[in-house]
N, C-alpha and C positions, 0 to 999 in steps of 0.2 A: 283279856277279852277285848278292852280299848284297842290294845295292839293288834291283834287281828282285823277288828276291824277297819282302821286304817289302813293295813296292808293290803283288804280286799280292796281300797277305793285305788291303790295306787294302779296306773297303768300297765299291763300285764309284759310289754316290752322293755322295760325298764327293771336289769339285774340290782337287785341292792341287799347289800348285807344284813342283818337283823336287826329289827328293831327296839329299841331299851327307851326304859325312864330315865330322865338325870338318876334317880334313886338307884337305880339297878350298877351304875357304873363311878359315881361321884364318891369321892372322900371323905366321909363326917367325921374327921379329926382334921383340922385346918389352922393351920400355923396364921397366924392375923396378929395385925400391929392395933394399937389406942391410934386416935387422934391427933393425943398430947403428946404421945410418944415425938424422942430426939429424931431429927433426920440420920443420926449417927445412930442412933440404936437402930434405928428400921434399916440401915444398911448394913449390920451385925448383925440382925438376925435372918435378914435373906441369906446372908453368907455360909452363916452356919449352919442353916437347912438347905445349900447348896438349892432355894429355888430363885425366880424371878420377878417374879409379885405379892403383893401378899392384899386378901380384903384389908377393911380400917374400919374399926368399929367405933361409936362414941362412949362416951359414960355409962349410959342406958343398952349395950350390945345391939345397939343398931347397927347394919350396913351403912354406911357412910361416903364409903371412897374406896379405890384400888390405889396401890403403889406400888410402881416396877423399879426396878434394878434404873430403869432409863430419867424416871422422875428424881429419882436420888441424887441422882450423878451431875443431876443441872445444879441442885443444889450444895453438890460437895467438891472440894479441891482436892482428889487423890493423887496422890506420888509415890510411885511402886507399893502400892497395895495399902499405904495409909494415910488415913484422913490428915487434911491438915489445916483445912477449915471450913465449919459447916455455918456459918452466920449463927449460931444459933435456934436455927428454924426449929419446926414442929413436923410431922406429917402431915396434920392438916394445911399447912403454908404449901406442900409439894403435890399432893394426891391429884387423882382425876376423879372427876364426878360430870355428870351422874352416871353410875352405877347400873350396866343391864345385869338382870339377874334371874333366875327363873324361880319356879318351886320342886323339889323334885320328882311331882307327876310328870312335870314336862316332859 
């Protein structure tokens, strides 16, 4: 019902595809890293789910931070595909915040 109605307010010259909820189209199984977590494991496991970011939750599964394949990489020294020194860090030391993020009536 929402949906429709927004679509009556949209301009009637304007083609546009159909319109969805986050809910209608988003993933509720989401590969996410801790906090605490290694910078080397949060580079393991994007690897191995073959994606490029992952949410970062805290202790309490809060959203917290994102982490891409790109925040990683400042933090790690790779050579031909392996680590060979991460400082030690955490993900929370590498992540981005703050965090946009919707709910999924959006």
């Amino acid at each position: 019902e929402a949906i429709n109605a927004y679509r009556s307010m949209l301009p009637q010259d304007l083609e546009r595809g159909p319109l969805y909820h986050a809910s209608q189209i988003m993933q509720t199984r989401v590969i996410h890293l801790n906090a605490s977590d290694s910078v080397e494991h949060a580079w393991h496991t994007l690897c191995d789910h073959a994606i490029h970011q992952a949410p970062v939750m805290d202790d309490n599964s809060r959203l917290v931070g994102i982490v891409s394949e790109r925040d990683l990489l400042t933090a790690l020294n790779i050579d031909e595909g392996r680590i060979v020194y991460s400082l030690d860090r955490v993900v929370r030391d590498v992540m981005s915040t703050p965090v946009v993020a919707a709910v999924p009536i959006t």
